[in-house]
N, C-alpha and C positions, 0 to 999 in steps of 0.2 A: 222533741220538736224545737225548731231555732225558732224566733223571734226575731228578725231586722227592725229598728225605727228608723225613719227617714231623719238624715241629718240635716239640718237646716239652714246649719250654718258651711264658708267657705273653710275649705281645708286646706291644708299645706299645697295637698298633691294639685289644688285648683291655683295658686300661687304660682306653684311653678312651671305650671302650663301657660303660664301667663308671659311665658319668654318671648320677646318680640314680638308682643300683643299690646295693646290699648295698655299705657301705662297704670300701672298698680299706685293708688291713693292711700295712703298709711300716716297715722298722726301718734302720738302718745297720749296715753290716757291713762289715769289716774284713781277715778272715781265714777261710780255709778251714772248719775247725773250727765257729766257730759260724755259719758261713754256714747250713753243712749242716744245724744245728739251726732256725733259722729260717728255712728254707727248708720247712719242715712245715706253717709258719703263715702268710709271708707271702705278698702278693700280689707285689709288688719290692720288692729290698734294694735297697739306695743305698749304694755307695761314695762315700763324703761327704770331701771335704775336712777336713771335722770332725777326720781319725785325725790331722792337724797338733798338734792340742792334747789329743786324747785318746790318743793313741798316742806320740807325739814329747815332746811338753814345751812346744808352742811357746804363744805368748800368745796369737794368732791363727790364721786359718785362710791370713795371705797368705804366707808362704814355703813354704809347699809344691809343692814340683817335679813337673811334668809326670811324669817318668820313676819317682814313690811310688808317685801316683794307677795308673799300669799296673803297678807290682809288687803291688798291694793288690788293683787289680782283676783280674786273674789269680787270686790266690788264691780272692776270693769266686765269681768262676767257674769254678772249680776243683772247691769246694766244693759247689756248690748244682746241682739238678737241674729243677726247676721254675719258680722265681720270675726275673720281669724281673728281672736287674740294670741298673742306672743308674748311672754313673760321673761324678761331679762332674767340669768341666774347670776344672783350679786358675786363680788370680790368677793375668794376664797371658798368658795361652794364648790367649782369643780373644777381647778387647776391640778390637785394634789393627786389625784389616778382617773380612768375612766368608771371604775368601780364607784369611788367617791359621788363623781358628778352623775352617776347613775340616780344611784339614792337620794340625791338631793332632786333631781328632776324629777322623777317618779312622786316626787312626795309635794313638789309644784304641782303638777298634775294632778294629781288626785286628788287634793284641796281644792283646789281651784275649778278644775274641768276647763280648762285651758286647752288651744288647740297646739303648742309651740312654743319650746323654750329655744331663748341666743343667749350665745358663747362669744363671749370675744378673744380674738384672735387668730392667724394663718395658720402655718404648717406645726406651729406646737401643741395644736388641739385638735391635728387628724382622728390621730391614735381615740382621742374622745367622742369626736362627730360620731363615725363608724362606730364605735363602741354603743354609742345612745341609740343611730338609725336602726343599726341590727337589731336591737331591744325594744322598737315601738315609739320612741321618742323622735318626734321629728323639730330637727335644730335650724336654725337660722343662725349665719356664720356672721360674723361682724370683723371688718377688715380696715386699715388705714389709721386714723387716728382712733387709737381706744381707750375711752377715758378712764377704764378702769387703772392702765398704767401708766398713767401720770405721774408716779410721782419715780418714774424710770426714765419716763422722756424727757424729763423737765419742762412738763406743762402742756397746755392742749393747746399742740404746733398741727400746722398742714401739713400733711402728706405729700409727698412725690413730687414736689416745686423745683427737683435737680434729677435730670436725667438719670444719674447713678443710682438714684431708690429706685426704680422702676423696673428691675426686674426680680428684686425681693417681694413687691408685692402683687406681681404679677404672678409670679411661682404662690404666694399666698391663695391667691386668687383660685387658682386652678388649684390645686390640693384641697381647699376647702367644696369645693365643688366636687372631685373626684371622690371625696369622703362619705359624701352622702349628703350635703347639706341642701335642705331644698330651694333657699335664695340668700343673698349676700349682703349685709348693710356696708354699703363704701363711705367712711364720713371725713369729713374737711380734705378731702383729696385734688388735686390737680386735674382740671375739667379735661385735659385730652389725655390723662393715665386714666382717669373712671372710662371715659368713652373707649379706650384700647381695651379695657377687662371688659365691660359690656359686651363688644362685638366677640370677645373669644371664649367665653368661655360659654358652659348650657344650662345654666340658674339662673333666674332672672335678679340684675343686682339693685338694689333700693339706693337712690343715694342723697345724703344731705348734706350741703357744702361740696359737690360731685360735681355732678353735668346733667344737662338737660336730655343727655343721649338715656341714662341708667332707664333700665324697663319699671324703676317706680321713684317715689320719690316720700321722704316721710320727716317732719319737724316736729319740734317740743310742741304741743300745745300752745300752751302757755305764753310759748317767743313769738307765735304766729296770731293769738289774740291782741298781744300788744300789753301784755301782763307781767312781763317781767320785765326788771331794769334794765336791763345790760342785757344784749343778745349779739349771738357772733355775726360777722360778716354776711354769712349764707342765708340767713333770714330775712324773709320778705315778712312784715305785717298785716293780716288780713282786716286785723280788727283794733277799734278803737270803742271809745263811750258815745255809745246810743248807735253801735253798729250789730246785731244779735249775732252769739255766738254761730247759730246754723246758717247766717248767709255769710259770716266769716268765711265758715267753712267749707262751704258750697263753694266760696270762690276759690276760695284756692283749690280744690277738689276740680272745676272746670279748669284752672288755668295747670295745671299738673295734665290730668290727662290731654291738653289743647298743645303740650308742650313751651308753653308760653313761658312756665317758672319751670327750675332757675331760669332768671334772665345772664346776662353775662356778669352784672355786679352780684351776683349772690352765689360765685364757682370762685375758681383759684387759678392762675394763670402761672407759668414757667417761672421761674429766675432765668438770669442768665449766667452762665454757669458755663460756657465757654464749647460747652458740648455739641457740634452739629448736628443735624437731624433732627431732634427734638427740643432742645430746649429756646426761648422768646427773650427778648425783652422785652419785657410788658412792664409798665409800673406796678409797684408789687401794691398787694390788696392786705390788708385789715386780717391779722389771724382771729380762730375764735377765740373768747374770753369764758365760755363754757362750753358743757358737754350738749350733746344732743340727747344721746339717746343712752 
């Protein structure tokens, strides 16, 4: 005889039905504590590699060990009753086959009871998406600027600011989508390249430092309480001293679904770049000085 328990919480597959619906609400989260508080407002936390430099000290998000990301994510599901969690898999867990990042998500998961691990990267983590969806793992694809290869790009640059990227990561786009990936993080990207992958493709895309078009939108914590020093361009501040974390977050949470944030100083606009059709001159905007997510 089977057994069903009613799930409680939201899943992937509710994520992604969330394409071109009431904007998806998603923060980072870290720890118990405030999971639980954001857990009132959002749709998924993300266990972000991010807690490397926001938590740790580190300059990057690449030294961060497999075995944090499951102490952390334990906590925030621990914490929270409702919202997907999504557990970033760190630098070097599963670039190296699909088999690799198998076992290492599997073993996320089953520590954790997590609903969702992200990958970062387009078309060079097809072969891996499909390889985890086929197996039970459902991936969240992370596109545009990825902080894990920073020290490739030489440093956390915006994405798509010249006509000529835009159709490498538009092919990113779509391949991660066709892979199986249930939605997209788009981060420090060019607000009318995020708004072009949004309208084409059929996952709904998250974006931070994006557009206000993307079907959700999702910040550091921490850069949106007003807690950390230094925070990129994309950031709006919800909170200050003697403003509580849950009406922080409530507001941003209303002004996200209201479509209100991003406003237009917290996206990326063109260069000019000689290109007809799409590219502006706009004055150029503030890159980030960290990672998001």
């Amino acid at each position: 005889m089977s057994i069903h328990f009613k799930r409680r919480r939201v899943m992937a597959p509710d994520i992604a039905a969330r394409k071109g619906g009431e904007p998806i609400v998603a923060l980072t989260a870290y720890h118990a504590h405030t999971a639980a508080i954001a857990d009132n407002h959002c749709d998924f936390l993300l266990v972000g590699d991010s807690l490397g430099m926001v938590m740790h000290g580190h300059e990057t998000t690449v030294p961060v060990p497999l075995e944090l990301m499951i102490m952390h994510g334990q906590a925030v599901v621990r914490g929270s009753k409702r919202a997907l969690v999504v557990i970033d898999m760190p630098f070097g867990t599963y670039e190296e086959s699909p088999s690799i990042a198998f076992r290492n998500s599997a073993k996320v998961m089953k520590a954790t009871d997590c609903g969702a691990v992200k990958l970062e990267g387009g078309r060079r983590m097809v072969e891996t998406i499909r390889y985890l969806v086929d197996r039970g793992i459902p991936v969240m694809a992370h596109i545009g600027l990825t902080p894990q290869s920073v020290n490739v790009i030489g440093g956390f640059k915006t994405q798509g600011r010249s006509a000529n990227e835009w159709h490498a990561i538009e092919e990113d786009a779509r391949l991660v989508a066709e892979a199986g990936a249930f939605a997209v993080v788009l981060e420090a990207m060019a607000a009318p390249l995020a708004e072009r992958i949004t309208k084409s493709i059929p996952i709904p895309t998250i974006g931070i430092g994006a557009s206000p078009c993307c079907d959700g939108q999702i910040l550091v914590m921490e850069d949106m309480l007003g807690l950390s020093p230094e925070v990129p361009k994309f950031v709006k501040k919800f909170g200050s001293i003697g403003v509580s974390i849950d009406r922080a977050i409530g507001a941003y949470a209303r002004e996200v679904r209201a479509r209100t944030f991003p406003a237009a100083e917290h996206t990326y606009t063109l260069k000019d770049d000689g290109e007809s059709g799409v590219a502006t001159s706009i004055r150029a905007t503030k890159k980030p000085k960290t990672p998001s997510t």
